[in-house]
N, C-alpha and C positions, 0 to 999 in steps of 0.2 A: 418511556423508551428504556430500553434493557440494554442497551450499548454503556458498558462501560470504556470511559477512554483512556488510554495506556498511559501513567505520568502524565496525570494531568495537574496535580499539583505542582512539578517539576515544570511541565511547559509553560505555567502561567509564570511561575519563580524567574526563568529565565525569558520568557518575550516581554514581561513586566509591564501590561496594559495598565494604561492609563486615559482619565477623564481624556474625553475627545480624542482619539488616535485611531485610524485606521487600520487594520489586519487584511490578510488574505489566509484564509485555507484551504490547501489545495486539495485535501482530500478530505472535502469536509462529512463526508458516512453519516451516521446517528447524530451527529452536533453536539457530541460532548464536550468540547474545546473549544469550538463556535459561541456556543453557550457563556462557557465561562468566561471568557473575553471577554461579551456582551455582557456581562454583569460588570466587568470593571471599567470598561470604557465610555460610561456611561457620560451624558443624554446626550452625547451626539454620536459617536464614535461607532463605526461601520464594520461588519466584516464582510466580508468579498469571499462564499463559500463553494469550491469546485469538485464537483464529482464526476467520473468517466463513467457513471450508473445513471443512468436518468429514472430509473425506479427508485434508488436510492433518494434522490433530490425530491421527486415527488411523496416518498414517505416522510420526511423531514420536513416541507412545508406544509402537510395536513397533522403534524404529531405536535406543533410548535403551537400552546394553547396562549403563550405569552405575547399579547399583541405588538406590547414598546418594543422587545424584541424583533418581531417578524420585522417593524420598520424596517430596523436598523442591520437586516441580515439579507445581501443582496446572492440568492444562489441561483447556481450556473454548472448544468447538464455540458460537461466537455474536458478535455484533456491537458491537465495540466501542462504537457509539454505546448501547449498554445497559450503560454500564461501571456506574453506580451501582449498578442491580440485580445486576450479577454479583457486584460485590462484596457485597453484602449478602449473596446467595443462598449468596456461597460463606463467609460469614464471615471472610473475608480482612482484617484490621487494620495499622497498624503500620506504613502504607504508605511507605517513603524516596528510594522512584524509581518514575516512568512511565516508558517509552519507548512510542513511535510511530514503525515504521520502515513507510513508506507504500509500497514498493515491492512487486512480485509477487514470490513465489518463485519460485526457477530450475526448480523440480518444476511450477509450474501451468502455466508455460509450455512447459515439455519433455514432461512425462507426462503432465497432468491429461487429454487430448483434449476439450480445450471450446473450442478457437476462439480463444485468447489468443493463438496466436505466425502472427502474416502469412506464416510461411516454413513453415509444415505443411498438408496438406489433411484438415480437421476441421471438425465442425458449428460454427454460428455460433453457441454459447453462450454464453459468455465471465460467468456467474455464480461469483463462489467461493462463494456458498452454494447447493446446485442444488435448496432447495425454493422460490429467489427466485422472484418470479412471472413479471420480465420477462427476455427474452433479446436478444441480438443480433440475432437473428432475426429476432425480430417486430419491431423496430425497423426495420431496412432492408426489411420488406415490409406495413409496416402502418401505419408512423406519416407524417404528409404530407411535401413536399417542404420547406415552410416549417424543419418541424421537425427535420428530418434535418438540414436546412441551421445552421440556430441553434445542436444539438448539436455537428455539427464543428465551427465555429466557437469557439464559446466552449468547449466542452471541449479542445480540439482545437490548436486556434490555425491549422485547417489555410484555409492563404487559397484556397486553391480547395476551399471547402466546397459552392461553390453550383453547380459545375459537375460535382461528385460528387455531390449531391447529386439534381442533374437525371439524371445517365447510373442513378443506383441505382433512380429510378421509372421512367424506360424501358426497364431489365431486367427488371423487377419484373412490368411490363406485356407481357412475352413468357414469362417462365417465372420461378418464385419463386427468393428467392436463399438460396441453403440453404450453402454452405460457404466457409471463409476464401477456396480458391482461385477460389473466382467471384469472389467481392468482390476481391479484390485485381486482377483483371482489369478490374473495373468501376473501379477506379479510374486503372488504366493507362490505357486507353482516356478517361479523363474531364482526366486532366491533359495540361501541356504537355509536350514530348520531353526538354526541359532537364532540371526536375524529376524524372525517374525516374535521373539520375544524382546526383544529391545525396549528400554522407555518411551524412547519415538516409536512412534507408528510406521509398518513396515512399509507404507506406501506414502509416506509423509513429502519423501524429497522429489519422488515422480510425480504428484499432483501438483508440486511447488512447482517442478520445473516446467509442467505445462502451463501451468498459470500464468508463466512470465513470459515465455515464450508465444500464446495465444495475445497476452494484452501489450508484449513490445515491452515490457515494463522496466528495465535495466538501460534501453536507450531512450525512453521517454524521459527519465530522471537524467540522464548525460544533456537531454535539450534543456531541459527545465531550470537546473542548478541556476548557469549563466544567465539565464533569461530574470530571476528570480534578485540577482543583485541589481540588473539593470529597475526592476520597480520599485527596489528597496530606495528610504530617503536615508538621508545619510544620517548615523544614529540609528537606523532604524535593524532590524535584530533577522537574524534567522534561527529557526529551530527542526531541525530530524528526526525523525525516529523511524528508523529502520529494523526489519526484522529480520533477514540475514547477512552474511559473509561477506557476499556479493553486494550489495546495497551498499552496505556500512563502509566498503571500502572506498565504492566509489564516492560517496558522503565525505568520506576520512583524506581521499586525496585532496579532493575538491578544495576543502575549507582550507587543510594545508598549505594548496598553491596560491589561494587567495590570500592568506595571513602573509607568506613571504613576499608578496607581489603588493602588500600593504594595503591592500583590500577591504580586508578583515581583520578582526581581533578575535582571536579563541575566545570564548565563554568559560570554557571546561577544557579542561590538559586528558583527563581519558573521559571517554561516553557514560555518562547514568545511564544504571541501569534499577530497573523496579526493587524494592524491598522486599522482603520476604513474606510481609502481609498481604500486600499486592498483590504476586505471584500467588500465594493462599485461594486471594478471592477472586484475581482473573488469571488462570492457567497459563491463557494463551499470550498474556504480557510475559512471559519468562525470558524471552529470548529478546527481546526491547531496547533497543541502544538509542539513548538522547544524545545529539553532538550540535551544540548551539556558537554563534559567532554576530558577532556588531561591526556593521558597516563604519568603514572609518570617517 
């Protein structure tokens, strides 16, 4: 597997598995972290691995050549913000770590062909689950100006949402916009000439903002958080890692409110972030924030 996973020496550091203990991860992608778990919690100790990609889930159980492992790695095609039921559904007990590693895997971005990566010409899907209802798609050619505009924006953080925004409904109104490589033209054409030289990529924040916006993914994480101390055992650890503004915040309020409500206990006063060798060998950990806490 080519998945490298973000702070993974850090997540282990901090969920601190141990012989026989239970995990959950709720976005378990390539199983980098699943993995390593499973190496320390060994011969009995479980992880409970969840992904909203059910191609994801199926590459992960045909790449796993480690049998004591497959036992011991119980995964599940479905939405974290349904963690309660899953766990119930799977009888899974015992629980001593979450994790929530909030990025995309390097597979949906490379291989999946939905539309996630600005530098491939592929339909505009960008669902990791593909019975979602909404896509990309239908977003840039059906929802109003106002709305596209508010979605880059606030998902997005991109400041010229309103100018992309306008160039996507005057596309829209010549011919529909069906693939990454349109859209990323509509938005060349819509910014200023400075902007396309940036270190980010000039369409970086309008694919982000679709991507959250098509999978919910900002109030999925609002259901989940809560849901997340109710399976935790007491003692038992949670860990984040979020890749924007917007995530981290709502991460950073969360744990806050819990620690003063004596919920929790901080792990870490500010969020880890990757080293600079890290960042070296995976690019895309650069922007990485770990914010860990222990149930009281």
């Amino acid at each position: 597997m080519n998945h490298v996973p973000v702070l993974q020496k850090e997540v282990i550091q901090y969920l601190d598995p141990k012989t026989n203990e239970n995990f959950i991860d709720c976005t378990v992608g390539g199983g980098g972290h699943a993995l390593a778990i499973l190496e320390r919690n060994v011969p009995k100790g479980k992880v409970l691995g969840i992904d909203a990609d059910p191609e994801t889930i199926k590459n992960l159980q045909s790449g796993i050549s480690n049998k004591e492992f497959k036992k011991r790695l119980i995964l599940v095609s479905d939405n974290f913000a349904n963690l309660k039921e899953i766990v119930r559904r799977e009888r899974f007990t015992k629980v001593l770590g979450i994790l929530f590693d909030l990025g995309m895997s390097s597979w949906q971005l490379e291989s999946s062909g939905r539309g996630f990566s600005f530098l491939k010409q592929e339909p505009l899907d960008m669902r990791y689950d593909p019975k979602g209802p909404l896509t990309a798609e239908k977003i840039v050619n059906f929802w109003s100006e106002s709305e596209i505009e508010k979605t880059l924006r606030e998902y997005g953080e991109e400041k010229f949402a309103g100018t992309i925004a306008r160039e996507i409904v005057r596309e829209r109104n010549v011919r529909p916009i069906k693939s990454t490589s349109q859209l990323v033209n509509i938005i060349r054409r819509a910014v200023p000439s400075g902007y396309l030289h940036q270190k980010i990529h000039f369409a970086t924040r309008t694919f982000q903002a679709l991507r959250i916006a098509v999978n919910d993914e900002l109030n999925n994480l609002e259901k989940a958080l809560p849901q997340s101390l109710e399976v935790l055992n007491r003692r038992g650890r949670i860990a984040v890692i979020s890749f924007h503004s917007l995530e981290d915040r709502i991460v950073k309020n969360f744990l806050k409110q819990k620690v003063q409500e004596n919920v929790l206990q901080a792990l870490n006063k500010k969020p880890i972030t990757p080293s600079r060798e890290e960042i070296k060998i995976n690019p895309r950990s650069r922007s990485a924030k770990l914010r860990a806490a222990i149930k009281i």
